[in-house]
LOZAGU-843453 format. One record per atom (N, C-alpha, C): residue number from 1; residue in three letters; atom name; x, y, z. Coordinates in pm, 1 decimal. Layout:
<atoms>
  pos  code  site        c1        c2        c3
  NUM   ALA    CA         X         Y         Z
...
</atoms>
This chain:
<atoms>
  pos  code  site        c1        c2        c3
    1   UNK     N    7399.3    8356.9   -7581.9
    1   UNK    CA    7434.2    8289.8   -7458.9
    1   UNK     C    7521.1    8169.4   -7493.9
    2   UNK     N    7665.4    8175.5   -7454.3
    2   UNK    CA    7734.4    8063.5   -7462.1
    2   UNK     C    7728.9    7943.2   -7321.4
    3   UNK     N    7765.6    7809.6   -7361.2
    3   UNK    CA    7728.9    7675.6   -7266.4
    3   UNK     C    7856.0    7677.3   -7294.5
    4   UNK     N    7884.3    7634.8   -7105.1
    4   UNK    CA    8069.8    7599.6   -7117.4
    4   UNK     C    8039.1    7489.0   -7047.1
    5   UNK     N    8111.4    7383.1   -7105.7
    5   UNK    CA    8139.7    7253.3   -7015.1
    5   UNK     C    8209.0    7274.9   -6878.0
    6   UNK     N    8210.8    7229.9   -6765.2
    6   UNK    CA    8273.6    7228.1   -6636.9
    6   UNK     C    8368.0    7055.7   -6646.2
    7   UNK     N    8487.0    7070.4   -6699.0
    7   UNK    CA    8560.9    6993.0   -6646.9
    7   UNK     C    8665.3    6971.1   -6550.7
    8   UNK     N    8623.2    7063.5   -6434.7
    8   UNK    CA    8719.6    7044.5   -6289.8
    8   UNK     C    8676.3    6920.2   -6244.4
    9   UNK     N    8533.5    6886.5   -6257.1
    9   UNK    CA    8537.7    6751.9   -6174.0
    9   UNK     C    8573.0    6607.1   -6218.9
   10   UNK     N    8571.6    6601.5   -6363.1
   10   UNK    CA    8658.9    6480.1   -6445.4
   10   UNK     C    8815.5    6537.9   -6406.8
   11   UNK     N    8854.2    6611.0   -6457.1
   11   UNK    CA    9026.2    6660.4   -6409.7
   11   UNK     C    9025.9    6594.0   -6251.2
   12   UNK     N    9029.8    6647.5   -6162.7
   12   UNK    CA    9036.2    6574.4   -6025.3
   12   UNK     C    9023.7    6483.2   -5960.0
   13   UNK     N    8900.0    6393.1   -6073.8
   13   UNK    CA    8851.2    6269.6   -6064.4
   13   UNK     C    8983.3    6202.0   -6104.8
   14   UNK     N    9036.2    6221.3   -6192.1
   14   UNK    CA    9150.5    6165.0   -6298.9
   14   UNK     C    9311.0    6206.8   -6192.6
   15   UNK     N    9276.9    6280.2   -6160.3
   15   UNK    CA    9406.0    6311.9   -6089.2
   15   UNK     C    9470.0    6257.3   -5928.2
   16   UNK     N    9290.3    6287.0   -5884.1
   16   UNK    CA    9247.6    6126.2   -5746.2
   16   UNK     C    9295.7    5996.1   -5744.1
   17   UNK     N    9290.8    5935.3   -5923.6
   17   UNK    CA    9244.4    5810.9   -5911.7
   17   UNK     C    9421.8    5796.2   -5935.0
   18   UNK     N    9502.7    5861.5   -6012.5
   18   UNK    CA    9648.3    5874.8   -6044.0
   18   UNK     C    9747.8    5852.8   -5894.8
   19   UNK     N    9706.0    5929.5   -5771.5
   19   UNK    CA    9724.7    5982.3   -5641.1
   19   UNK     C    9687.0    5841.6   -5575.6
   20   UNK     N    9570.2    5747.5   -5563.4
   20   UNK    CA    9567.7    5681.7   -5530.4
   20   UNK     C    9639.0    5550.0   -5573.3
   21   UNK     N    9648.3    5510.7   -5728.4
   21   UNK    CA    9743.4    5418.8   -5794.1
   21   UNK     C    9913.7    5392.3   -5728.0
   22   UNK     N    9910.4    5509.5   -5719.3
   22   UNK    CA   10068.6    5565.3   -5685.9
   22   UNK     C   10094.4    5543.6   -5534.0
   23   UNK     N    9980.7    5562.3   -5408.0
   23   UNK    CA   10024.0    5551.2   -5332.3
   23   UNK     C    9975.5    5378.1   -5271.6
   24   UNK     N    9911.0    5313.8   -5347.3
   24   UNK    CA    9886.1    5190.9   -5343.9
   24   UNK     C   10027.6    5135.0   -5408.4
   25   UNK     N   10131.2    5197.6   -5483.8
   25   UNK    CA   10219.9    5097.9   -5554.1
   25   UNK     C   10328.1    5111.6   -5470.4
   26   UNK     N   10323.8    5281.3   -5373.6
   26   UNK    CA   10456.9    5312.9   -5261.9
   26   UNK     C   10413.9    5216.8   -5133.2
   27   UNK     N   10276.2    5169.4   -5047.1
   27   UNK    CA   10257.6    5084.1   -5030.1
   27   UNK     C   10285.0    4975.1   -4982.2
   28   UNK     N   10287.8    4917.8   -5144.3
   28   UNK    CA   10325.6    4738.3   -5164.6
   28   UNK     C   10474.0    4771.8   -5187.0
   29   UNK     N   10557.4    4834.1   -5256.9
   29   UNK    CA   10702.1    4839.6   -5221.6
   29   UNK     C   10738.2    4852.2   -5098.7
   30   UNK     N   10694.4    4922.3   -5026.5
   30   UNK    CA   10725.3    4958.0   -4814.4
   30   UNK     C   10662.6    4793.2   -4746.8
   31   UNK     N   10611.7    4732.8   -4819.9
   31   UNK    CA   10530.5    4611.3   -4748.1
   31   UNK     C   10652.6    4500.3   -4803.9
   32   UNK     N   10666.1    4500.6   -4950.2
   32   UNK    CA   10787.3    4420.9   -4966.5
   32   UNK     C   10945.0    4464.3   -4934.0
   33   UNK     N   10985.3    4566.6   -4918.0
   33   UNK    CA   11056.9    4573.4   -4860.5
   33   UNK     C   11100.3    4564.4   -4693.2
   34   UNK     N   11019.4    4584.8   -4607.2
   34   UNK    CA   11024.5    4547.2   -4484.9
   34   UNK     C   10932.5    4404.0   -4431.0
   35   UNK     N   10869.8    4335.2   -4532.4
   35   UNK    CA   10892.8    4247.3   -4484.3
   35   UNK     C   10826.8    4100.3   -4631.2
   36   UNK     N   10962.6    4083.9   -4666.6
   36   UNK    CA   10994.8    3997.7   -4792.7
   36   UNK     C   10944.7    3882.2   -4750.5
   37   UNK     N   10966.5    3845.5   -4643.4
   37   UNK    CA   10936.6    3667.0   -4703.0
   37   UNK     C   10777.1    3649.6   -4612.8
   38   UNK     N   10694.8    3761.7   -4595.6
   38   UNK    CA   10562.9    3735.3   -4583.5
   38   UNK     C   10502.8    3724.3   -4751.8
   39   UNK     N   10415.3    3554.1   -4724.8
   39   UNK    CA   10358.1    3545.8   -4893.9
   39   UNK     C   10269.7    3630.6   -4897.7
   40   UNK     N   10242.1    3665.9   -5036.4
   40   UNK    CA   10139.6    3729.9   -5083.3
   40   UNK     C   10021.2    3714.8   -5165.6
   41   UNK     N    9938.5    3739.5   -5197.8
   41   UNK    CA    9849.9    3710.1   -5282.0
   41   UNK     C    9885.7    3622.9   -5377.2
   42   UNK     N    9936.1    3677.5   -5422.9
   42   UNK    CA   10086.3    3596.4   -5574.3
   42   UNK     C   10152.9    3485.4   -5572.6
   43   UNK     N   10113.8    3415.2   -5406.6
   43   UNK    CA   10168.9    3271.9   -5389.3
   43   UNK     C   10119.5    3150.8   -5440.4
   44   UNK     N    9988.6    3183.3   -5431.2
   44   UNK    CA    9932.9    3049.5   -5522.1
   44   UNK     C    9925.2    2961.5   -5350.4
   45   UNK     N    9867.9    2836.4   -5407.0
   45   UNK    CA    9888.1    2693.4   -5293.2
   45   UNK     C    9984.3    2600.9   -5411.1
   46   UNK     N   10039.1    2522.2   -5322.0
   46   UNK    CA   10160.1    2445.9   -5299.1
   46   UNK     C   10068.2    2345.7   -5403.1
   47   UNK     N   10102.4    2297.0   -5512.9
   47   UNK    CA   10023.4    2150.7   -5610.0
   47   UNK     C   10013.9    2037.8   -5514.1
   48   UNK     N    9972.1    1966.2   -5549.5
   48   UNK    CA    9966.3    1866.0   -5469.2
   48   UNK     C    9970.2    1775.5   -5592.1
   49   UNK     N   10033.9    1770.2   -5692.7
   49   UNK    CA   10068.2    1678.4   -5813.2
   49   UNK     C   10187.2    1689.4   -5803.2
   50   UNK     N   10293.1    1675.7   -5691.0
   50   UNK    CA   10415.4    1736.8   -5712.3
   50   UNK     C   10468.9    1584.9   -5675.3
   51   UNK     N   10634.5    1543.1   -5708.1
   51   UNK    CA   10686.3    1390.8   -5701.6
   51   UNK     C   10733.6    1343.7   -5821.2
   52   UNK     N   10749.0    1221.5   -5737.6
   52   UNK    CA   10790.3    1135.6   -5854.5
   52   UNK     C   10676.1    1005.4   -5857.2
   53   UNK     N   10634.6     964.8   -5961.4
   53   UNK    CA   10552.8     836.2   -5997.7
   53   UNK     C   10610.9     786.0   -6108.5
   54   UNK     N   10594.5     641.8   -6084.2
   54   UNK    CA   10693.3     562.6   -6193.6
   54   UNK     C   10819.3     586.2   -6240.4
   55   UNK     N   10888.6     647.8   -6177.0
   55   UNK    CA   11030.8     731.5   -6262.7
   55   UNK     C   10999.9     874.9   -6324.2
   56   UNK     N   10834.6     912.9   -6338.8
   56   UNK    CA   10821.9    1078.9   -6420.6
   56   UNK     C   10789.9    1157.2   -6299.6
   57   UNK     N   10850.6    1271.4   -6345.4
   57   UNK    CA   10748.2    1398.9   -6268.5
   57   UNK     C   10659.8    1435.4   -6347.0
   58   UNK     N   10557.4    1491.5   -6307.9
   58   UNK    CA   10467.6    1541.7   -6339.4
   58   UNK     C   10435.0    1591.9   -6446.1
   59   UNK     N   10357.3    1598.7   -6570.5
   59   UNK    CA   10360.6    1665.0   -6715.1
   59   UNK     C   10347.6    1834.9   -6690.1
   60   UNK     N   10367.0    1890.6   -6726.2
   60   UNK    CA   10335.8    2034.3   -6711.7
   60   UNK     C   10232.1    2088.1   -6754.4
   61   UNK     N   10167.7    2206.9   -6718.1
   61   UNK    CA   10018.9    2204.1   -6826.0
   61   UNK     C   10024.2    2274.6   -6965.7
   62   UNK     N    9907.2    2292.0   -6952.2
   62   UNK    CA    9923.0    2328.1   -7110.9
   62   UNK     C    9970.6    2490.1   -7133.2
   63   UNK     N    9974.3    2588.5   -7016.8
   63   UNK    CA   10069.8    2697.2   -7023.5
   63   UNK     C   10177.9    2708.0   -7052.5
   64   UNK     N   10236.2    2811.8   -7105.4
   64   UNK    CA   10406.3    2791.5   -7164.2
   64   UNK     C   10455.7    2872.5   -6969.2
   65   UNK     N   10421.1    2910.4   -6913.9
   65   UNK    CA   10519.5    2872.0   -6735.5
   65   UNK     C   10536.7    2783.4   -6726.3
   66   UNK     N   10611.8    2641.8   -6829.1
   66   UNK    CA   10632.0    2559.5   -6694.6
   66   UNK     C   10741.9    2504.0   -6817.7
   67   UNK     N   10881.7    2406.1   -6758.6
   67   UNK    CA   10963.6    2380.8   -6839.7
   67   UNK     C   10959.8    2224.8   -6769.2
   68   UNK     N   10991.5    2104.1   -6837.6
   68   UNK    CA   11015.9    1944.3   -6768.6
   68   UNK     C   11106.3    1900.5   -6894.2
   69   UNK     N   11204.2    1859.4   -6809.1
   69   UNK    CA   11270.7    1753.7   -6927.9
   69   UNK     C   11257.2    1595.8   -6942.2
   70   UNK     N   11129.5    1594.6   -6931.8
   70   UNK    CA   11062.2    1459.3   -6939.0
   70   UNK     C   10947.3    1464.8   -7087.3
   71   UNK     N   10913.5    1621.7   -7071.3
   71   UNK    CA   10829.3    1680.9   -7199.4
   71   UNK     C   10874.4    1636.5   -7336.9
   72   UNK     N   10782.6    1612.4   -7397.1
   72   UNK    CA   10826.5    1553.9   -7563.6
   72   UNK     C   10776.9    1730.3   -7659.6
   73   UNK     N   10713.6    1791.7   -7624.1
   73   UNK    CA   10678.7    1910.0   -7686.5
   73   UNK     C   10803.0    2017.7   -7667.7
   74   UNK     N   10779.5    2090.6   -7795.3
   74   UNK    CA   10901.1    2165.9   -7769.5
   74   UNK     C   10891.8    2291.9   -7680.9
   75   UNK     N   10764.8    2329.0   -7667.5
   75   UNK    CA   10758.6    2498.2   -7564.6
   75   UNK     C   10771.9    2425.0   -7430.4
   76   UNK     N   10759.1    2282.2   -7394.5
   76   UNK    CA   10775.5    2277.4   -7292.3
   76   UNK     C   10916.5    2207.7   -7184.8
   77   UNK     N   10968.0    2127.6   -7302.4
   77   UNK    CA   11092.8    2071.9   -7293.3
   77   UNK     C   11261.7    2084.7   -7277.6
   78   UNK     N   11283.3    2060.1   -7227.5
   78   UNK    CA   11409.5    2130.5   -7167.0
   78   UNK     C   11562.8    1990.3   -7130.2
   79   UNK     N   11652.5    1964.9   -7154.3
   79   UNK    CA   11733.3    1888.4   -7096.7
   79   UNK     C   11783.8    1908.4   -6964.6
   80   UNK     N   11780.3    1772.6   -6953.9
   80   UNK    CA   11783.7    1722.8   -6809.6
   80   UNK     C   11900.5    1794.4   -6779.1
   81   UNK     N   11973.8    1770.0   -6654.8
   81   UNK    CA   12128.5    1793.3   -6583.0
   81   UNK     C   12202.1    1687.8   -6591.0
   82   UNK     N   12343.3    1723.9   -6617.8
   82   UNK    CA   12428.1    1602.2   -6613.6
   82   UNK     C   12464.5    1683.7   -6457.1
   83   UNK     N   12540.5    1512.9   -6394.3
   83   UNK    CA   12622.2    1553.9   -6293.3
   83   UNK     C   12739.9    1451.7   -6308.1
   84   UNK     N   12875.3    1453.9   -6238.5
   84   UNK    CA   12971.6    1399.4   -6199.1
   84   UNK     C   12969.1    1349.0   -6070.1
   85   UNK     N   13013.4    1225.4   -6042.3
   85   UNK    CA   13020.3    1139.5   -5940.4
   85   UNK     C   12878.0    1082.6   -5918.0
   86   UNK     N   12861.5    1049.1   -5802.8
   86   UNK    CA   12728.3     964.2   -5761.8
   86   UNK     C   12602.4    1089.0   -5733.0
   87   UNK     N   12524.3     997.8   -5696.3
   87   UNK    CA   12348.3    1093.4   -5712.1
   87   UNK     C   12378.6    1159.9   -5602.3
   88   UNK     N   12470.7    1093.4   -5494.1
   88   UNK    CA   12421.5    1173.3   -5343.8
   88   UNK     C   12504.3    1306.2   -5347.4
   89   UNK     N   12607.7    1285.9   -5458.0
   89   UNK    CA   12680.9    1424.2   -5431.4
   89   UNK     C   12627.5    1489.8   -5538.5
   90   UNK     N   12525.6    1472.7   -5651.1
   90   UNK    CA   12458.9    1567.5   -5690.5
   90   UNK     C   12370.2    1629.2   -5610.0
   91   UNK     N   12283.3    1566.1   -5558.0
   91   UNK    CA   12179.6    1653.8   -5471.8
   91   UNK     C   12211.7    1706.5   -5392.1
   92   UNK     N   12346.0    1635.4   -5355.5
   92   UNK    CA   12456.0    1785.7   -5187.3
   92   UNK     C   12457.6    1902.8   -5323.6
   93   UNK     N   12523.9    1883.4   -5417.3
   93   UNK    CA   12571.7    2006.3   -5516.8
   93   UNK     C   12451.6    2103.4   -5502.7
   94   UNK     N   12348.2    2014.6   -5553.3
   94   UNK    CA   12168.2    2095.9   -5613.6
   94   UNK     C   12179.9    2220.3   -5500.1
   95   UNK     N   12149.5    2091.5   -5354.1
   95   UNK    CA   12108.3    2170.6   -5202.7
   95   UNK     C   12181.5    2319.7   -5186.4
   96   UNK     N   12339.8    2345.0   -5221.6
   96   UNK    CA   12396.2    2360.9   -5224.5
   96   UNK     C   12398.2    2500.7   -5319.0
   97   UNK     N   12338.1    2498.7   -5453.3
   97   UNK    CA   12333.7    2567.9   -5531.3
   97   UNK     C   12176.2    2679.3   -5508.8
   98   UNK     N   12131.3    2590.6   -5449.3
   98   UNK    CA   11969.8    2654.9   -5420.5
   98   UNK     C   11975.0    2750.2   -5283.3
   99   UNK     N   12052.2    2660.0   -5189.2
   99   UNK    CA   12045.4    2719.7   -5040.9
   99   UNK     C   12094.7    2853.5   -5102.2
  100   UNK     N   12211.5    2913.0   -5210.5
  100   UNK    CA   12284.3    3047.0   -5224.3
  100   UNK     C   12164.4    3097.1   -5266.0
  101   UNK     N   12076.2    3087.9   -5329.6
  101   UNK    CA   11971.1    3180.4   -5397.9
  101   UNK     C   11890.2    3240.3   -5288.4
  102   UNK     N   11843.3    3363.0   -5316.8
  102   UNK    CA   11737.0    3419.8   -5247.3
  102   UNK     C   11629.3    3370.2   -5256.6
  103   UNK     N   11520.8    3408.0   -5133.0
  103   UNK    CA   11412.1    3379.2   -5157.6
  103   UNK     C   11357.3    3244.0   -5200.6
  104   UNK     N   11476.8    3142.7   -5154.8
  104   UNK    CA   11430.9    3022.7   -5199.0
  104   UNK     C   11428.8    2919.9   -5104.1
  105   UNK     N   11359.9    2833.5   -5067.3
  105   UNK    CA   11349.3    2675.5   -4994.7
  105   UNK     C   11305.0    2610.2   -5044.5
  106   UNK     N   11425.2    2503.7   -4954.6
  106   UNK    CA   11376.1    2353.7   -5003.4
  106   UNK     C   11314.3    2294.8   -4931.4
  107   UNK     N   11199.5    2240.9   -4987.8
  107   UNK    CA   11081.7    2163.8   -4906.8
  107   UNK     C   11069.7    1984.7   -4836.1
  108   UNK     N   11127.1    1940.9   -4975.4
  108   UNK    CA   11148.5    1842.4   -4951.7
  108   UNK     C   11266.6    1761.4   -4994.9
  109   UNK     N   11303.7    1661.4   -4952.6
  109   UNK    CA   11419.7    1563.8   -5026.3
  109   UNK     C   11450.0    1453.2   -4989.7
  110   UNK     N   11476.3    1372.0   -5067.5
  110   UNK    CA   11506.0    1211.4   -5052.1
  110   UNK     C   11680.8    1218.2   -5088.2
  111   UNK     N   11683.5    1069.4   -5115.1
  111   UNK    CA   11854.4    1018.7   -5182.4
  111   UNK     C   11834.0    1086.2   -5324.0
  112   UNK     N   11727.9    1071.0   -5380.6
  112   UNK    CA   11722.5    1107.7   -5585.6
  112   UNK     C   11622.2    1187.1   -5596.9
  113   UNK     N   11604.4    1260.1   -5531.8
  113   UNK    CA   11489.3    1375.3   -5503.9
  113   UNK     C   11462.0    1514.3   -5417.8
  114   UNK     N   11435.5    1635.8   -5473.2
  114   UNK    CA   11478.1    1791.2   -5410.5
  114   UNK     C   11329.4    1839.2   -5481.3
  115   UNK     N   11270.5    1919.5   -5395.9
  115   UNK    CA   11199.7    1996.5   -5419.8
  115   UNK     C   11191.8    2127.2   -5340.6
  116   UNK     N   11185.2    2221.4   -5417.9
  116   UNK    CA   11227.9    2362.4   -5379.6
  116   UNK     C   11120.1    2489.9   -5416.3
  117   UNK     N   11058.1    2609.3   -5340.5
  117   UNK    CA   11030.0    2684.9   -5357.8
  117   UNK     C   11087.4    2774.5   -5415.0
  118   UNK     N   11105.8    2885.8   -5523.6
  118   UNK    CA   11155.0    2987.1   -5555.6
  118   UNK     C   11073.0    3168.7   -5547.1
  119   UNK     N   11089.3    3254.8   -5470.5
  119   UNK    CA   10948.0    3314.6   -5471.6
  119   UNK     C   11050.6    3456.8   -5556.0
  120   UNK     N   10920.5    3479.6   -5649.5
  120   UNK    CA   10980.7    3623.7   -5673.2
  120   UNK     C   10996.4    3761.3   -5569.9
  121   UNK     N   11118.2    3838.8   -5558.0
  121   UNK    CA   11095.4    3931.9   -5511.2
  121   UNK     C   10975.8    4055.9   -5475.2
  122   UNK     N   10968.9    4092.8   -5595.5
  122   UNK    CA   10849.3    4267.8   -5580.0
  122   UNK     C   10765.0    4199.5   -5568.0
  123   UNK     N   10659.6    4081.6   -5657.2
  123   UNK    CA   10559.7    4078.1   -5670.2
  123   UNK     C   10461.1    3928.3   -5553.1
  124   UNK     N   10623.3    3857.3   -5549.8
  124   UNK    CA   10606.6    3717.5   -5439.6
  124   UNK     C   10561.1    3585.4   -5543.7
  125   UNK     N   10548.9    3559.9   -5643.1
  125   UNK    CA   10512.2    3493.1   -5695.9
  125   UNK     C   10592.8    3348.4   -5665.4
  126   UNK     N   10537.9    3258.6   -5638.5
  126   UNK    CA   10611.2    3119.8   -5606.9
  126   UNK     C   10598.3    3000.6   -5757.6
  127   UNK     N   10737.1    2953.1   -5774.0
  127   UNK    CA   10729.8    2821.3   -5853.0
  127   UNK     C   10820.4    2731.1   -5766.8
  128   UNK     N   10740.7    2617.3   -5831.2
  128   UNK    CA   10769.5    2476.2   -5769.1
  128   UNK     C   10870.5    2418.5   -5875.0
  129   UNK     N   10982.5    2331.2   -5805.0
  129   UNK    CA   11097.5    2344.8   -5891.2
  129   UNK     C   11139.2    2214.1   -5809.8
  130   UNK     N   11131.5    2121.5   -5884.6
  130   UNK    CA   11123.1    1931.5   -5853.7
  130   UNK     C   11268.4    1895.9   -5882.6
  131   UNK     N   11371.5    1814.3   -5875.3
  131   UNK    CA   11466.6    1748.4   -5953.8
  131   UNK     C   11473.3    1610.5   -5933.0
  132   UNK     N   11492.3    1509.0   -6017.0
  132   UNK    CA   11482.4    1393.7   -5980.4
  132   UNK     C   11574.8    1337.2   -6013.4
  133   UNK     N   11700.7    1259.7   -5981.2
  133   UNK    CA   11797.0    1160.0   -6019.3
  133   UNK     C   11784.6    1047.6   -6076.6
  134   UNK     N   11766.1    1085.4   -6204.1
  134   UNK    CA   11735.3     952.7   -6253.3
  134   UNK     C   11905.5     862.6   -6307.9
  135   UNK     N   11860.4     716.2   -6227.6
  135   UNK    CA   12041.5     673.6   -6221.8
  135   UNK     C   12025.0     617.7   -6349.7
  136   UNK     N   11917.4     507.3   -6368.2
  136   UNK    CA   11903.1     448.4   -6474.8
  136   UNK     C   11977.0     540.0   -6612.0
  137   UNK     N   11921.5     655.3   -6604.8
  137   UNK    CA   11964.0     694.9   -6739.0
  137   UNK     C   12102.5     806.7   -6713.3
  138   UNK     N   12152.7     814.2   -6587.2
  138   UNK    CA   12253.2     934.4   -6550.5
  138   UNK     C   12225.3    1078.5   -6566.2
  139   UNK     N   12097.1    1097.0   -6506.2
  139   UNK    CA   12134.4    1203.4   -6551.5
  139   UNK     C   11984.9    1311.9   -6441.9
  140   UNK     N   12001.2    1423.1   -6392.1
  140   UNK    CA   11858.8    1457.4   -6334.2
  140   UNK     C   11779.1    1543.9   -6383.2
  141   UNK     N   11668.0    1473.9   -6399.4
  141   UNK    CA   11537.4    1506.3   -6458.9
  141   UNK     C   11464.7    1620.7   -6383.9
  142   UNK     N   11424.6    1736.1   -6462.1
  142   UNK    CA   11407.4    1866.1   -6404.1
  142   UNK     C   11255.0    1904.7   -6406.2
  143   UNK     N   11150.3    1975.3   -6352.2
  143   UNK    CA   11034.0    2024.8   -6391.1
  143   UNK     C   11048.7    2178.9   -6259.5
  144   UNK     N   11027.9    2303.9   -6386.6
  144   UNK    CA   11005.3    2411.4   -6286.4
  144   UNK     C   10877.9    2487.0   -6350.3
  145   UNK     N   10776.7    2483.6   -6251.9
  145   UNK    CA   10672.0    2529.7   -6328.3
  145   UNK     C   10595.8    2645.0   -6215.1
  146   UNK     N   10550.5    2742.9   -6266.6
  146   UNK    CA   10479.5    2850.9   -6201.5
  146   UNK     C   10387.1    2797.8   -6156.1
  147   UNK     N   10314.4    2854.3   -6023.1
  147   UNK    CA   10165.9    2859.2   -5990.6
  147   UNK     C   10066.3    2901.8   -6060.4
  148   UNK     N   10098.5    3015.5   -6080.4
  148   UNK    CA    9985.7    3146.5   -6150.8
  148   UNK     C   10015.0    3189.9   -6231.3
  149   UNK     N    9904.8    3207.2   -6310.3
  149   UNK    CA    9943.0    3297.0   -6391.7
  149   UNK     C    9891.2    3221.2   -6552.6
  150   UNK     N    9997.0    3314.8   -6661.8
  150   UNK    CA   10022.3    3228.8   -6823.4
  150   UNK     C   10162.3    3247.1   -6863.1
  151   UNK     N   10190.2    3314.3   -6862.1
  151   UNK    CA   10312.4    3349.0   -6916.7
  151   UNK     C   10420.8    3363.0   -6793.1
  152   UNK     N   10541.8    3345.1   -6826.3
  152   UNK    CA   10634.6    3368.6   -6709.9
  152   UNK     C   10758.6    3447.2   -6739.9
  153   UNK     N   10780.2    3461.4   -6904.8
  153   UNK    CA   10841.1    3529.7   -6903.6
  153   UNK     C   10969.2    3460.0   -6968.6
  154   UNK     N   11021.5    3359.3   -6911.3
  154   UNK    CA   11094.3    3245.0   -6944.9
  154   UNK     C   11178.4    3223.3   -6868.0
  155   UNK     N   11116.2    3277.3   -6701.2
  155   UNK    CA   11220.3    3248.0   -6620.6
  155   UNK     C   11213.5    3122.9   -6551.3
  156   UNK     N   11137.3    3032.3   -6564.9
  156   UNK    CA   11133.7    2901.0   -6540.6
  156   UNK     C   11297.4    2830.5   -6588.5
  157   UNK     N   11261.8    2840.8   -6723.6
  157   UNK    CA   11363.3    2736.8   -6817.1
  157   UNK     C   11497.1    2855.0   -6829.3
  158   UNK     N   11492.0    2985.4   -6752.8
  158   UNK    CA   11608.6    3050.5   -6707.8
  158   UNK     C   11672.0    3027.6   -6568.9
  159   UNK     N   11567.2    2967.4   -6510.0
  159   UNK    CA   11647.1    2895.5   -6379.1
  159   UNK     C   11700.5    2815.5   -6327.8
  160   UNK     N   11663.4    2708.6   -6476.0
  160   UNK    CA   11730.9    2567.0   -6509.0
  160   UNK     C   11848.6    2575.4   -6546.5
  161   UNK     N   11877.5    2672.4   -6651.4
  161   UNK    CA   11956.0    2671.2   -6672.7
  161   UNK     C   12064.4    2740.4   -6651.0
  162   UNK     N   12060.4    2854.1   -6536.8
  162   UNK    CA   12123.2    2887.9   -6445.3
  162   UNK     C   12264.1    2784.7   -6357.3
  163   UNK     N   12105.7    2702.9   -6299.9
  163   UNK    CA   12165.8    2608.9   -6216.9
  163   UNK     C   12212.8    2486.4   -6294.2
  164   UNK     N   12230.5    2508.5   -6438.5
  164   UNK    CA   12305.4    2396.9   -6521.7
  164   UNK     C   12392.7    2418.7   -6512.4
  165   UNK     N   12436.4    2552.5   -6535.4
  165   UNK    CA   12545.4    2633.7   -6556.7
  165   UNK     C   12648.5    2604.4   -6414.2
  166   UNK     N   12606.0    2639.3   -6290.3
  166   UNK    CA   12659.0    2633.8   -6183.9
  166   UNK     C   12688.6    2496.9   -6111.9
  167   UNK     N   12623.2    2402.1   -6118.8
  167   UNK    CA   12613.4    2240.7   -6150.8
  167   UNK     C   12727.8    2224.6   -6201.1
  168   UNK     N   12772.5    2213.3   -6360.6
  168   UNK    CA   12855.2    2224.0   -6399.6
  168   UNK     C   12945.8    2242.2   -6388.9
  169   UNK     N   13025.4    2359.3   -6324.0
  169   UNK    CA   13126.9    2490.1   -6298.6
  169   UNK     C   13164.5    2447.0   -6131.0
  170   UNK     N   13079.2    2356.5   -6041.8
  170   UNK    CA   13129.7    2303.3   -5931.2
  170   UNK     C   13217.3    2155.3   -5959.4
</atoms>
């Protein structure tokens, strides 16, 4: 007398759970695509350590998501922005350079001060993205740091320097 295992019901189990993955991921693509700028899970809340005090923004934490060029460490440090002419026509430039981006607002702003949302597309993920004019030294002082998460990938200190690039080139 031979014993045969019955594996139709692991197979189907496995093939269910494949069927369901898949139509949970068609989904959240049909949810972000028709309607993008509802947040998502992935938004995080807004810091409330965000500004300027004494002339600094904020230190970044101890995750490598976050870039400040106020940072003395090197995973986290980044140079500031130069600009040409006065502060007020840098931050028209900044406003200016941010308003073209997707998926992005600006929250707040002074004469030497912009703070801006950036949200990722597919997944919605939001970073907070500060600039500060500092005249004293000429030059504006940057911090873009993720909500969530650990890792970012390095698109923080790729968005800085994006908008160095374009800063620049105006």
């Amino acid at each position: 007398m031979s014993v045969t295992k019955d594996t139709s019901k692991s197979i189907n189990f496995g093939l269910l759970s494949i069927v369901i993955f898949l139509a949970a991921v068609v989904i959240w693509i049909g949810v972000r695509v028709l309607l993008p700028d509802v947040p998502t899970v992935f938004a995080g809340n807004q810091p409330d350590n965000l500004g300027v005090t004494n002339g600094q923004l904020h230190p970044c934490p101890s995750t490598p998501n976050c870039v400040n060029s106020q940072s003395t460490d090197a995973e986290h440090s980044i140079e500031p922005l130069t600009y040409k002419g006065n502060s007020k026509e840098a931050i028209a430039k900044l406003k200016d350079i941010i308003n073209q981006q997707e998926r992005t607002e600006i929250i707040s702003e002074t004469d030497n001060y912009l703070y801006a949302q950036f949200t990722s597309h597919w997944m919605g993920f939001v970073d907070d993205v500060e600039f500060y004019v500092n005249e004293n030294q000429g030059v504006i002082d940057v911090r873009s740091a993720s909500r969530l998460g650990e890792s970012d990938l390095g698109v923080n200190r790729e968005r800085i320097e994006t908008i160095r690039q374009e800063l620049q080139s105006n």
